[in-house]
C-alpha positions, 0 to 999 in steps of 0.5 A, a space after each residue: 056300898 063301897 071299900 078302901 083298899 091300898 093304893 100301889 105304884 101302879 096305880 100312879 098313872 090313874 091317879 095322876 089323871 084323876 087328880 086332873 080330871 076333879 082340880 083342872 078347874 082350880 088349877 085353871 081358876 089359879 093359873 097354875 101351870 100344868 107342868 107344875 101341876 104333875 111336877 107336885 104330883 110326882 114328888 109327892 105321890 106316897 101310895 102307902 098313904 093313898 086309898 082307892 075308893 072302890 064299889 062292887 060292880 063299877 071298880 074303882 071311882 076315887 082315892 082319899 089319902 090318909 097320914 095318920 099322926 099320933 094324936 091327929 090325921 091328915 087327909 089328902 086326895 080326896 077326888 072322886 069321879 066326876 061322874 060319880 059326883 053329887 049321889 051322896 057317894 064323897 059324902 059317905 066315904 068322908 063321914 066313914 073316914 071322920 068316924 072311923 078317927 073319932 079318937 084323934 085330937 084333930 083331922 086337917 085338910 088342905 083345900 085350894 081357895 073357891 074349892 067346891 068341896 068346902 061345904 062338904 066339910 064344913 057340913 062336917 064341923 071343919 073350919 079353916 085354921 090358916 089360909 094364904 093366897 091359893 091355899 085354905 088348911 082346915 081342921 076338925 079338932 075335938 075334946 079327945 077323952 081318954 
């Protein structure tokens, strides 16, 4: 169905005007100029951490990024194609992803506030920890048995 497969600097470019092609609306609704949009971007693009979503035949149609911590993950960039949003594709790569660090404490996200994707991951049992005025952390904790 599909695979993960490392990120690498020559990806940046794609990755850059993904990111913009699936958060333009937010950083429309959030009046964050684009000049900052691509200046974060750049500051914090690890392709080390950044895994490009691929499917057989049609290539590359998303990235999630994954920090993996001790005892918890962090999830990051997770976009897919919009053309590709709403076949049950995002929601497939997210419950591989969930599964796959069942054995962490806890798995967080960061998403914009109004972010369309929230019932996805509350459809996962994520619920928000923290929020301010743009941004709302979720996290999936769980009993880890040992």
């Amino acid at each position: 169905m599909f695979t993960l497969s490392q990120s690498s600097y020559s990806d940046k470019p794609y990755l850059a005007q993904l990111r913009m092609n699936v958060l333009q609306a937010d950083f429309d609704r959030l009046q964050l100029p684009y000049e900052r949009v691509f200046k974060r971007f750049e500051e914090n693009f690890h392709p080390e951490h950044i895994y490009l979503i691929k499917v057989d035949e049609v290539g590359t149609i998303g990235c999630i990024g994954i920090i993996e911590h001790n005892d918890y993950v962090e999830l990051k960039n997770f976009y897919i194609e919009p053309s590709f949003q709403g076949n049950g594709m995002g929601r497939a790569v997210f419950q591989h992803v969930v599964e796959h660090y069942k054995d962490k404490r806890e798995i967080s996200l960061k998403i914009f506030k109004g972010s369309r994707a929230k019932p996805l991951y509350e459809s996962f049992g994520f619920t928000v920890k923290e929020q301010n005025e743009r941004v709302e952390t979720m996290s999936l904790n769980r009993s880890v048995h040992t």
